[in-house]
C-alpha positions in Angstrom: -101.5 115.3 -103.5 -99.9 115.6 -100.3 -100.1 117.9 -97.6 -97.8 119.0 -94.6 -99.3 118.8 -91.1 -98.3 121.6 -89.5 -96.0 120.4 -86.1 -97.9 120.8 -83.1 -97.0 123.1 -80.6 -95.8 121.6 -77.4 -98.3 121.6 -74.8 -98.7 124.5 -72.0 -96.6 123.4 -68.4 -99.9 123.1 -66.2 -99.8 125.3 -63.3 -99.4 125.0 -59.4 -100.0 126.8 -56.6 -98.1 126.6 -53.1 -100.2 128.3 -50.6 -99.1 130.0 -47.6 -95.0 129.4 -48.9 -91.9 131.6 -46.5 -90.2 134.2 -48.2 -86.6 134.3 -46.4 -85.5 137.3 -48.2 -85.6 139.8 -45.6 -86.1 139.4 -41.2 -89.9 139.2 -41.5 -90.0 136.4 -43.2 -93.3 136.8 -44.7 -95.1 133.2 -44.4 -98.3 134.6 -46.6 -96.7 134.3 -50.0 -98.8 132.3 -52.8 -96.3 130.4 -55.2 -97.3 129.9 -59.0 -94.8 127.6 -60.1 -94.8 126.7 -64.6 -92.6 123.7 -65.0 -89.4 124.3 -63.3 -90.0 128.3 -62.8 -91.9 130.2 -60.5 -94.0 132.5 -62.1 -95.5 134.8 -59.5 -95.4 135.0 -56.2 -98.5 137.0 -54.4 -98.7 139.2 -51.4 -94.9 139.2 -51.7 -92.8 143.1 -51.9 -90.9 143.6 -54.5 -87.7 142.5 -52.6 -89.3 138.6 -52.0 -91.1 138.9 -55.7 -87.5 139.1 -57.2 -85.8 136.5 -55.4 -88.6 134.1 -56.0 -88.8 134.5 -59.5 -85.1 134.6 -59.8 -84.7 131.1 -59.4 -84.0 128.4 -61.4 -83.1 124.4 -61.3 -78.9 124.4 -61.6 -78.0 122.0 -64.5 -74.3 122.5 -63.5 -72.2 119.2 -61.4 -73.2 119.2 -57.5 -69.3 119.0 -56.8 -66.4 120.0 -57.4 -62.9 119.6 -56.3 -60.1 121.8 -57.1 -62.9 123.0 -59.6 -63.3 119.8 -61.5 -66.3 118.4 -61.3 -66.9 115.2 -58.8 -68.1 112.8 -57.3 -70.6 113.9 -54.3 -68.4 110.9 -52.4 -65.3 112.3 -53.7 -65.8 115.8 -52.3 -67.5 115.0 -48.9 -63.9 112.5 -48.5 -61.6 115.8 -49.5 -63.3 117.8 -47.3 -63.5 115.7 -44.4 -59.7 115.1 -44.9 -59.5 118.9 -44.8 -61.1 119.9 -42.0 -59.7 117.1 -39.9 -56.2 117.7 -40.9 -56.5 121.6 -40.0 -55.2 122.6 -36.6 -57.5 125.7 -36.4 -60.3 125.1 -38.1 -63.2 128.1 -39.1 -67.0 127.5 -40.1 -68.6 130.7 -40.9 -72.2 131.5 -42.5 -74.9 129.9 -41.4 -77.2 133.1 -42.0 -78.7 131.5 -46.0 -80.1 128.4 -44.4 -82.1 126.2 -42.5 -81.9 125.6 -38.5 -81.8 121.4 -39.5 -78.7 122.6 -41.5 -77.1 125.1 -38.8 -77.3 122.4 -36.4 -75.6 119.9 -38.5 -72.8 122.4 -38.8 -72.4 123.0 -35.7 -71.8 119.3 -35.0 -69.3 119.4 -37.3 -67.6 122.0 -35.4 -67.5 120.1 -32.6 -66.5 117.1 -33.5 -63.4 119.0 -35.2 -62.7 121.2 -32.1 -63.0 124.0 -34.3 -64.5 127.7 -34.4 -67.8 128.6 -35.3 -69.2 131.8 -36.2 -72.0 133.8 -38.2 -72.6 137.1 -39.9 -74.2 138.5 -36.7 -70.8 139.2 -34.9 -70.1 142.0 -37.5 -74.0 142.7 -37.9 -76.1 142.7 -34.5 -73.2 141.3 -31.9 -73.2 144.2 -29.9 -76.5 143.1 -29.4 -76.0 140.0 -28.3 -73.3 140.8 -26.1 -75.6 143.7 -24.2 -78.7 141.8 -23.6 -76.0 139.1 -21.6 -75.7 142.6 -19.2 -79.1 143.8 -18.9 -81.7 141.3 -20.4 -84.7 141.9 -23.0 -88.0 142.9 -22.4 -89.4 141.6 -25.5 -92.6 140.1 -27.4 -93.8 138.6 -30.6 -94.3 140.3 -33.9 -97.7 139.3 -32.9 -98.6 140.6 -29.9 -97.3 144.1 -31.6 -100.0 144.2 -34.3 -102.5 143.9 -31.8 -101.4 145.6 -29.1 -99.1 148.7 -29.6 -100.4 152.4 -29.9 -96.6 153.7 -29.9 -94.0 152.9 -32.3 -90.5 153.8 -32.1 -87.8 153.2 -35.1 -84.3 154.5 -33.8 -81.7 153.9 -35.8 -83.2 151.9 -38.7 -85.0 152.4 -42.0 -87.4 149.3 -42.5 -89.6 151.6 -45.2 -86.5 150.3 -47.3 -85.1 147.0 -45.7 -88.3 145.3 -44.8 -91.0 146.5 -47.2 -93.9 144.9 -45.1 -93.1 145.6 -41.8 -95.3 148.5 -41.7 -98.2 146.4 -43.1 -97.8 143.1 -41.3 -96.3 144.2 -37.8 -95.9 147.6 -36.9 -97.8 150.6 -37.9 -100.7 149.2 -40.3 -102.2 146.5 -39.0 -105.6 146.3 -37.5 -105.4 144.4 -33.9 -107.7 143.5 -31.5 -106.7 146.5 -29.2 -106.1 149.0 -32.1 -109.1 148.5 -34.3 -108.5 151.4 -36.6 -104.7 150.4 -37.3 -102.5 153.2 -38.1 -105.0 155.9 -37.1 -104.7 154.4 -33.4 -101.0 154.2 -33.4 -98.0 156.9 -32.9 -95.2 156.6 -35.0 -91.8 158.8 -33.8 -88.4 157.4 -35.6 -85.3 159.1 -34.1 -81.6 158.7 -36.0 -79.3 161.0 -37.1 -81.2 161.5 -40.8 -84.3 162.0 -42.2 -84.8 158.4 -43.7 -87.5 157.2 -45.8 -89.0 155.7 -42.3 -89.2 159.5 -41.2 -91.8 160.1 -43.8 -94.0 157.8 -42.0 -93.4 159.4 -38.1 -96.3 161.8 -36.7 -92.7 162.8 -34.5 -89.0 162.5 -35.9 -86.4 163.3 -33.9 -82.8 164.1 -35.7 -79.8 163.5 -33.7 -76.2 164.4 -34.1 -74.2 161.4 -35.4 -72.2 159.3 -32.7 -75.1 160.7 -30.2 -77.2 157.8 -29.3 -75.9 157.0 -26.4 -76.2 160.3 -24.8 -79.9 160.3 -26.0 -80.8 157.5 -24.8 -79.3 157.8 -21.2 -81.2 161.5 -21.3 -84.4 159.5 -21.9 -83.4 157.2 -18.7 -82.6 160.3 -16.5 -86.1 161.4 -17.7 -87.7 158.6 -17.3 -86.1 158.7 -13.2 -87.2 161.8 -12.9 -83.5 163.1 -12.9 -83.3 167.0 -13.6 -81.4 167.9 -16.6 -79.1 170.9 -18.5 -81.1 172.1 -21.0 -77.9 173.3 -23.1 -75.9 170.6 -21.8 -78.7 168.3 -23.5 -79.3 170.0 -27.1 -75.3 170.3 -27.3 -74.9 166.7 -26.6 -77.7 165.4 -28.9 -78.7 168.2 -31.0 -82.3 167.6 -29.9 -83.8 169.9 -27.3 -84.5 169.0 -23.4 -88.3 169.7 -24.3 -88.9 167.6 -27.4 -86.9 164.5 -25.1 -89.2 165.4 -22.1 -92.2 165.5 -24.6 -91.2 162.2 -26.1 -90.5 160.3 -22.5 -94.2 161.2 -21.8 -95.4 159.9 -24.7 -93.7 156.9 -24.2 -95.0 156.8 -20.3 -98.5 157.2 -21.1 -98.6 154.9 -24.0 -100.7 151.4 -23.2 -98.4 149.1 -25.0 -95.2 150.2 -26.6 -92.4 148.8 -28.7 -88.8 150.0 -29.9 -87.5 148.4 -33.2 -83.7 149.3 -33.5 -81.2 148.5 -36.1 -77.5 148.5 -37.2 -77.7 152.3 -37.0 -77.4 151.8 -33.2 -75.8 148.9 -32.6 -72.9 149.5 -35.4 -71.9 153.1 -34.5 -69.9 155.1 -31.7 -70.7 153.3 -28.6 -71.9 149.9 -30.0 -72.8 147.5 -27.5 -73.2 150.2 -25.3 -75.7 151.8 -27.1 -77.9 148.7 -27.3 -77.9 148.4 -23.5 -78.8 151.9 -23.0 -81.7 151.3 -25.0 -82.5 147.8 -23.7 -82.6 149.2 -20.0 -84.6 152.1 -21.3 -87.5 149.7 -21.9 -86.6 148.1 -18.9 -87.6 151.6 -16.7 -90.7 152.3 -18.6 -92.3 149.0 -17.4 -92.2 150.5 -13.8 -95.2 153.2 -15.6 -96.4 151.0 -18.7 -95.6 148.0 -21.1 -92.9 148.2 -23.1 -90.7 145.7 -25.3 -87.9 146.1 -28.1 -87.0 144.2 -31.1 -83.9 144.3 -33.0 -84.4 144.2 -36.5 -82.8 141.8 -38.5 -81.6 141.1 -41.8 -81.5 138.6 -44.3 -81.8 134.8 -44.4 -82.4 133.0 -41.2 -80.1 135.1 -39.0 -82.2 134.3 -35.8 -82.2 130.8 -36.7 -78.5 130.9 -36.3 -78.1 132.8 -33.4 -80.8 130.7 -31.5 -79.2 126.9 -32.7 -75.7 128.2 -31.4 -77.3 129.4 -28.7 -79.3 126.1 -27.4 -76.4 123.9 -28.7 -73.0 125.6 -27.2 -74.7 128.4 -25.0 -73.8 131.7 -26.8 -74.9 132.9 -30.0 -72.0 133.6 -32.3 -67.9 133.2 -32.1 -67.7 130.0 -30.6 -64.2 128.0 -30.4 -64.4 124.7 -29.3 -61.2 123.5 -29.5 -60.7 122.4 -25.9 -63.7 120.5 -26.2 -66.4 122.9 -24.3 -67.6 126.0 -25.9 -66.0 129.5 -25.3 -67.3 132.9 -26.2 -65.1 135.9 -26.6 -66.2 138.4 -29.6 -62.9 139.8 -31.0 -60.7 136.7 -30.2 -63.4 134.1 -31.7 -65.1 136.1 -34.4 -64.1 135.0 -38.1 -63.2 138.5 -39.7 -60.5 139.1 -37.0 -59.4 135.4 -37.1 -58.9 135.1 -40.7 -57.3 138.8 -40.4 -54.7 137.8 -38.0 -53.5 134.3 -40.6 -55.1 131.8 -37.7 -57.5 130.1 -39.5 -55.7 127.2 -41.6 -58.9 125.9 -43.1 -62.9 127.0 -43.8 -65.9 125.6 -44.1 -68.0 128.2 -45.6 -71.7 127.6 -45.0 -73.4 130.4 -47.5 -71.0 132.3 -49.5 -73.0 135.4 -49.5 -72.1 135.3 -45.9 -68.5 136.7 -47.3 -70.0 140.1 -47.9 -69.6 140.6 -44.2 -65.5 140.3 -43.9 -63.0 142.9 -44.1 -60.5 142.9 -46.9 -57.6 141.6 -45.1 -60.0 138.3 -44.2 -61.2 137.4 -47.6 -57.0 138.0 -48.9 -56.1 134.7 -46.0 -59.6 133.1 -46.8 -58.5 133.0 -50.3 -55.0 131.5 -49.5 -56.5 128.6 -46.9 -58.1 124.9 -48.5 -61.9 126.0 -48.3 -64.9 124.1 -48.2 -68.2 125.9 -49.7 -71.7 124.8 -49.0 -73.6 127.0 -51.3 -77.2 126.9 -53.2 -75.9 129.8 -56.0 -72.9 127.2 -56.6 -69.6 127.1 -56.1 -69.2 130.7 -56.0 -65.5 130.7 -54.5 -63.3 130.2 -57.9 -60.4 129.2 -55.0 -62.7 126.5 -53.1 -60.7 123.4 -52.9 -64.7 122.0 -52.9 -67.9 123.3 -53.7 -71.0 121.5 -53.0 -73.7 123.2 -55.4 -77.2 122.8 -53.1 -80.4 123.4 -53.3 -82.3 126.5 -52.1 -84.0 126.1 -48.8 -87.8 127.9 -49.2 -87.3 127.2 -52.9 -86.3 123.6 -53.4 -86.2 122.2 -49.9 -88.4 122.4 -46.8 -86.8 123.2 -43.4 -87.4 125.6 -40.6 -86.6 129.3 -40.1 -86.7 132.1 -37.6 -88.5 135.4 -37.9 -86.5 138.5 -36.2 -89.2 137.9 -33.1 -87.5 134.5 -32.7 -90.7 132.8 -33.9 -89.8 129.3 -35.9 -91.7 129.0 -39.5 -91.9 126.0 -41.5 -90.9 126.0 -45.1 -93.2 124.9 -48.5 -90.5 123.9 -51.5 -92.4 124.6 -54.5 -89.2 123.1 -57.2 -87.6 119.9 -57.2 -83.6 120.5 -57.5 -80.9 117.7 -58.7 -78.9 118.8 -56.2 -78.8 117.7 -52.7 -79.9 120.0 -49.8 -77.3 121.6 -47.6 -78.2 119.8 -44.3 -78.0 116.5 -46.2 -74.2 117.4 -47.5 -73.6 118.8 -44.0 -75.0 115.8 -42.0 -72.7 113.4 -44.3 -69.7 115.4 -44.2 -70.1 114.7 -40.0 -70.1 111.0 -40.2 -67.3 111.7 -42.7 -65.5 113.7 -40.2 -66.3 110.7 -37.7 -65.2 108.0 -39.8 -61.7 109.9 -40.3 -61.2 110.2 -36.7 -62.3 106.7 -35.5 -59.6 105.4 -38.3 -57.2 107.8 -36.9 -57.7 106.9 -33.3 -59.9 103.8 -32.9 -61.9 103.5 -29.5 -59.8 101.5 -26.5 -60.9 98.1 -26.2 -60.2 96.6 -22.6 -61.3 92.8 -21.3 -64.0 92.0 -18.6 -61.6 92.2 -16.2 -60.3 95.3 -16.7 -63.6 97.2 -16.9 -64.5 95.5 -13.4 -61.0 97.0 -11.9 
């Protein structure tokens, strides 16, 4: 008599723990987050907020081709010789992203750029550029996430709702953490948000301060008269910011007779009536109140590695964002330089897009010329573009490739891969698509030989 063995069931993936990985979901770039990866899946991700819990279980290894061209699939060889072709062969050439990556990769790109004398430009000139356009006028007194959690006893949010945006900001940085100068943590800190609703943030303030919309600039310029000792008009004051002379005379002491204080503003300031203006207001604001105590501000920023790009394009061509370097030396002029408005006005005649959730950030009447130009996507979700003349499908910095990141406080972070990927990383298609670029050009014009005697005349 015979029997059936029943079929065994396939052994269990065996688990694996990456300590200490970066989430680059949001700016804080949490660098506490313990990985449990199962085969090719990450299966929980500990001490990360919902936000960084999500995108680290959401990914996957891509089975799909690493390239395509005209949305065939291709050779690797095939695309980077297409899109090297492209790139040289444009008269105005545009790379734009940057933001969903690492600095190795930025900096390739930015080579690139160079060597095809074209324009370079991130997210941040439609996000935080009036930012980094005031801080050129009036500097930055500043300071590490760091030297917040242990130092400051007064916290002001204006113009930003991190209770939402950055889940662990209050936890890690701001207004929960124990530090060596504020032992009891939040019961040793002030909180007072100021913008022109009451935001999730405002739960958390021990003061809130509601503004009229379009006002922050008047506030903030009543808080520098304050701070001068200028007298002001009571009804001239409320009817300008809809707050009262003596809650902004009772906030300006607060903020004189704090030990160590810190301003976190966001897009609500920098991104409404006055813009850069606003910024600079605020950034010479903490520049008077270190004539009584120590201040700082911190923008907060958003997703990806946004600082990382800001800070490679800064070191490498001196400005931050909207770079053209088509004469051969960098030039920085937001407006004339910046990609919405360029691929608004029909300049551009080719893209290399670094990042295509970096797209989010154009108007309309950009992504209708984008989609009518030859473009080149470098992208870890895939060729997301359906009109990409190539797609390079990469893989995930933080997920399947290591690198290094910035933290909104400018502070670089290393990254742990806890997946393998088939596909190559973005600053190795980037890197390759240079000497591409390079071998192009040296066909096109070879290098000028001359004899002895003519290099000794």
């Amino acid at each position: 008599m015979s029997s059936v063995r029943p079929t065994p069931a396939p052994p269990e993936s065996p688990l694996k723990v990456i300590a200490d990985a970066t989430c680059t979901f949001c700016g804080c770039t949490c660098d506490d987050i313990d990985l449990t990866v199962a085969g090719d899946h990450i299966v929980s991700a500990r001490h990360a907020c919902a936000m960084g819990e999500a995108w680290f279980l959401s990914h996957a290894v891509d089975s799909g081709p690493s390239c395509r061209v005209e949305g065939q699939p291709a050779t690797i060889e095939t695309g980077l010789e297409r899109a090297a072709q492209i790139l040289t062969s444009a008269r105005y050439p545009l790379i734009f992203g940057l933001h969903d990556t690492t600095c190795e990769a930025q900096r390739a790109a930015t080579a690139v750029a160079d060597w095809i004398g074209g324009t370079i430009d991130t997210p941040t000139s439609s996000e935080h550029g009036p930012t980094g356009v005031s801080f050129q006028g009036v500097g930055e007194v500043t300071s590490s996430l760091g030297e917040v959690a242990n130092r400051s006893d007064l916290v002001l949010f204006w113009g930003t709702n991190p209770a939402v945006s950055l889940p662990r900001h209050f936890s890690r940085y701001s207004l929960e953490p124990k530090g060596m100068f504020v032992p009891r943590g939040r019961a040793d800190r002030t909180c007072v948000v100021v913008d022109v609703a009451k935001t999730e943030t405002a739960e958390h303030a021990d003061l809130f301060l509601q503004i009229k919309p379009g006002s922050d600039f008047e506030a903030l310029w009543v808080l520098r008269a304050l701070a001068l000792g200028v007298e002001l008009e009571a009804a001239r004051v409320a009817e300008d910011t809809g707050v009262t002379l003596a809650e902004w005379q009772n906030l300006i002491e607060r903020m004189k007779q704090a030990r160590f204080g810190v301003m976190f503003y966001g897009r609500g300031l920098s991104l409404t009536r006055g813009r850069y203006l606003n910024t600079e207001a605020l950034l010479a604001l903490v520049r008077d109140l270190n004539s009584y105590t120590r201040f700082v501000a911190r923008s907060m920023r958003g997703r990806g590695n946004a600082g990382g790009a800001d800070n490679v394009l800064a070191w490498t061509t001196g400005f931050p964002f909207g770079v053209n370097l088509s004469r051969g030396y960098p030039r920085f002029n937001p407006g004339e330089f910046t990609a919405s408005e360029i691929l608004a006005r029909g300049e551009a005649d080719a893209a290399l897009i670094v990042g295509s959730r970096s797209l989010e950030n154009l108007s309309h009447a950009a992504r209708r010329h984008l989609a009518t130009i030859p473009t080149v996507v470098v992208d870890p979700a895939g060729p997301t573009l359906e009109s990409a003349t190539v797609a390079f499908t990469t893989a995930t910095c933080g997920i399947h490739t290591a690198g290094t990141v910035y933290r909104m406080d400018d502070v670089p972070l290393p990254l742990r891969p806890s997946l393998t990927s088939p596909h190559p990383s973005d600053v190795e298609i980037l890197t390759r698509l240079e000497r591409q670029v390079l071998a192009i050009q040296h066909a096109t014009h070879p290098p000028k030989t001359s004899t002895a005697s003519e290099r000794l005349s």
